[in-house]
N, C-alpha and C positions, 0 to 999 in steps of 0.2 A: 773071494779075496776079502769080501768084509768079516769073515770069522777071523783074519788074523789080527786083528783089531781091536773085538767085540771086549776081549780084557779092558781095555783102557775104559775108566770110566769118567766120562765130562761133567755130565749132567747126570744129577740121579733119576731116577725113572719117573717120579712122581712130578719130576717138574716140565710143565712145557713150556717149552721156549717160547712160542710166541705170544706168549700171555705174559700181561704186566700187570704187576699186581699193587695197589698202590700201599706207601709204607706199613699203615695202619690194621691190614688186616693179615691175617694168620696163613699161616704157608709158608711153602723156601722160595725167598725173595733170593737174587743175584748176589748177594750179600753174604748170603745163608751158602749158597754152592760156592764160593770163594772160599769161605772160613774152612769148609770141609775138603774143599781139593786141599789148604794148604795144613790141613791136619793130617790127612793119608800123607802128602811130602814128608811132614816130620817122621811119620812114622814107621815113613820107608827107611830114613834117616838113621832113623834108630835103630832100626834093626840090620841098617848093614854095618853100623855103628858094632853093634853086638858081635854080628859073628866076628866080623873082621879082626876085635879085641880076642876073640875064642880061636883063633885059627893063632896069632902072634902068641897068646898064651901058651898053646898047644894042650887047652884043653878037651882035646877030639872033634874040633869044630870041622868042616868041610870045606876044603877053599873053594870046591864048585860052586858050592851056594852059597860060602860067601862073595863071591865073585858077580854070582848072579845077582844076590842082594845088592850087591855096588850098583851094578848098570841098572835094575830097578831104579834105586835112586836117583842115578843119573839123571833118567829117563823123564822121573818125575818133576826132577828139576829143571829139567830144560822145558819141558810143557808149560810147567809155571812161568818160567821166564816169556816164553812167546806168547803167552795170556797177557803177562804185564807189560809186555810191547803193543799189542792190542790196545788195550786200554790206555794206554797213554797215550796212543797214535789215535783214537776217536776222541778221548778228550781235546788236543792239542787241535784237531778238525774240529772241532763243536767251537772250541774255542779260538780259533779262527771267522765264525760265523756271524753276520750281523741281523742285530735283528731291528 
């Protein structure tokens, strides 16, 4: 069952999670896999952006895959969105904390 999965990609391979790395040195900081989940989003975006305009055109686009391209995006968007519920839900805990 985890092959059906194995597409989605979180974390790029090179990074391990449980290693923190402090700002100053070189490597993908949390920072670094954020910026690039939320640039594959865009660019799911755009390209279902694309076909979708190629299918309405009736430029010979494929509504299967533009249709696919849609839920892609969807897909991706809704992951992004439950990341930034995360994160706000551990700051909003952090920040509840006294020290």
């Amino acid at each position: 069952m985890s092959g059906a999965i194995s597409s989605l990609r979180i974390l790029p391979a090179e990074v391990d999670a449980g290693v923190l790395r402090p700002s100053g040195e070189q490597g993908s900081g949390f920072l670094d896999v954020l910026h690039s989940a939320m640039d594959d989003m865009q660019h799911l975006q755009g390209q279902a952006e694309a076909k979708v305009a190629g299918v309405i055109e009736g430029t010979g686009a494929d509504v299967h895959s533009a249709m696919i391209a849609v839920e892609k995006a969807d897909l991706s968007f809704q992951l992004m969105m439950q990341v930034r519920n995360k994160i706000v839900s551990a700051y909003e805990e952090v920040s509840r904390m006294q020290f």
